[in-house]
N, C-alpha and C positions, 0 to 999 in steps of 0.2 A: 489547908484542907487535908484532913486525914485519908490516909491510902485506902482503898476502898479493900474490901475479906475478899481474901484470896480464894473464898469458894463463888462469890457473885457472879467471876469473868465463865467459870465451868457448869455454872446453874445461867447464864445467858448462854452461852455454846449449845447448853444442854436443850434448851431452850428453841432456840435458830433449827437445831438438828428436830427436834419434833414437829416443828412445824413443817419445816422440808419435808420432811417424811410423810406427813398425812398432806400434806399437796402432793408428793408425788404417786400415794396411794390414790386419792381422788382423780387424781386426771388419768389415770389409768382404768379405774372403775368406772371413769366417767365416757373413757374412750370403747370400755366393751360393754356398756349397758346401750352408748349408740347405736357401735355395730347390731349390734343381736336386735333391739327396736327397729332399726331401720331396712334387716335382711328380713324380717319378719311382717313388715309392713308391705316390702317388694312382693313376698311371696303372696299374702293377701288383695294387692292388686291384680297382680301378673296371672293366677290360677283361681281369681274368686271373680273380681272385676271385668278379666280379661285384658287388664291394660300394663303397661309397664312405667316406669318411670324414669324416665332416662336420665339421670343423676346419680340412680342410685346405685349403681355397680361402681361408678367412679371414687364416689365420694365412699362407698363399702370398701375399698382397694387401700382407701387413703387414710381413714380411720385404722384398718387392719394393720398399715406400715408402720404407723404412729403408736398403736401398740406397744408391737415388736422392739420396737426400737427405742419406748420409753422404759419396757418390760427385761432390755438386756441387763441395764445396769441394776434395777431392783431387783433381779436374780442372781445379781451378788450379793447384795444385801442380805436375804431369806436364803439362801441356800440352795437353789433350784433348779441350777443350772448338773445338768449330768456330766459326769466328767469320767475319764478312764484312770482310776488312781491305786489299781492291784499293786502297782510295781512300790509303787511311791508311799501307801501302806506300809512297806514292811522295812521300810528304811526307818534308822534311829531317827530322833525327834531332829537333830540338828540337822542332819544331811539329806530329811522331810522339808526342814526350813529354808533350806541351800537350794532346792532344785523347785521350791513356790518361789524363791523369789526370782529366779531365771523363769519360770512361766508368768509374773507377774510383769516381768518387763519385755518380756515377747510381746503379748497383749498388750501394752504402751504402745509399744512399737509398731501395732495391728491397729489400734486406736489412731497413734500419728497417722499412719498413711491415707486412714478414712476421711480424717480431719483434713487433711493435706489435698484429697482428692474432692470430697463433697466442698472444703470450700471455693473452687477451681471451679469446678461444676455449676456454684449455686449462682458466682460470680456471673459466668456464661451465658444461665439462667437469667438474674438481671440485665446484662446488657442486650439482649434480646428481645427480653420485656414479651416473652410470651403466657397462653392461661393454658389454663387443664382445659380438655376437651369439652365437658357438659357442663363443667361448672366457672363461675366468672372469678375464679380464684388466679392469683398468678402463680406461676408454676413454681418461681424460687420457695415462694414460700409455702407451699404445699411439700418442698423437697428438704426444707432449712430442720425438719427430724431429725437428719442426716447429722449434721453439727452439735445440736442438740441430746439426740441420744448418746452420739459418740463422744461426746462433751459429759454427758452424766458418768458415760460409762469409765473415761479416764480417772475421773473423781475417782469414784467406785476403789478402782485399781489402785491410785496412789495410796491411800485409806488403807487399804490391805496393805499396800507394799513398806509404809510408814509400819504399820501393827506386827508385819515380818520381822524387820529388821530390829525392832525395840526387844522382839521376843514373846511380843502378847497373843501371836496366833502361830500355827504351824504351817496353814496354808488356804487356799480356797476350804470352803466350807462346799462341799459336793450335795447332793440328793443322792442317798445311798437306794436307788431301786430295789433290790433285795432286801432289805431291812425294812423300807416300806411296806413292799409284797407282805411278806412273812406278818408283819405288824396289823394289816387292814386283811387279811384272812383270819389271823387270830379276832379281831374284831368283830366282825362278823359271825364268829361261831356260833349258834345256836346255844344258850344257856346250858344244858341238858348236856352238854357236848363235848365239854374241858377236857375232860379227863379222856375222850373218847380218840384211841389212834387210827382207826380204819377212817 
């Protein structure tokens, strides 16, 4: 049997990674199209109906977590995350790359301990065998985000810290605030307006 093209194994990775990807964009979309349907459902009870739902603060609380926490590591991915990097700017390219990869494995490290602690916790969780309040969910596994996001979010981080040390990036990719600013003001201009400095 002849070796299989050396590009197959990288168009299947290639492959695996898009799909991840658009699972993990959907269940993200899918986690804030709930929230916002279902705060907007309570609000139509609660101020239209007169009635409330009691569910739905809990399970709003728990969708919001599951967000967050699905939402940390895909902000490394996109760039999203804000970060303080004045200092770390103006450092050469290599000793930019020196001091990403000491933040990259602080955050391992930040990672470990969550991993270390939520699954201690989630353990605890199941041998207690208790639910969430309103809803008949058990509580481990309303809490198992915990492992999960921080599990994506290690990925995330080795990803980067692999791409560090090859030399392919210089470090987190930030959301520059100001540069945004500046860019969605210019946007906005008025046609008529370009040229105009007052």
């Amino acid at each position: 049997m002849p070796p299989l093209p050396a590009t197959s194994k990288g168009g299947v990775l290639a492959r695996i990674r898009n799909v991840f990807a658009a699972l993990e964009e959907g269940i993200i979309s899918l986690l804030l199209a709930s929230m916002t349907l279902l705060v907007f459902v309570e609000v139509v009870f609660r101020f239209v109906l007169h009635q409330g739902i009691a569910w739905a603060q809990e399970l709003t609380l728990l969708l919001s977590g599951w967000m967050v926490l699905f939402g940390v590591s895909y902000g490394i991915k996109v760039g999203s995350h804000i970060g303080v990097d004045a200092l770390v700017k103006i450092l050469p390219p290599k000793a930019r790359r020196m001091v990403s990869v000491v933040a990259v494995v602080l955050c391992l490290a930040y990672c470990g301990l969550f991993l270390v602690g939520g699954w201690a916790y989630i353990a605890k969780l199941m041998r207690v065998n208790v639910y969430l309040e309103d809803l008949p969910i058990p509580k481990w596994v309303a809490s198992s985000i915990i492992l999960i996001g921080m599990g994506l979010l290690a990925l995330r981080l080795v990803g980067l810290l692999a791409a560090l040390v090859r030399g392919e990036a210089e470090g987190f990719q930030l959301l520059d605030e100001a540069k945004e600013s500046v860019y969605l003001a210019h946007e906005e201009k008025p046609a008529g307006l370009e040229g105009d400095d007052e």
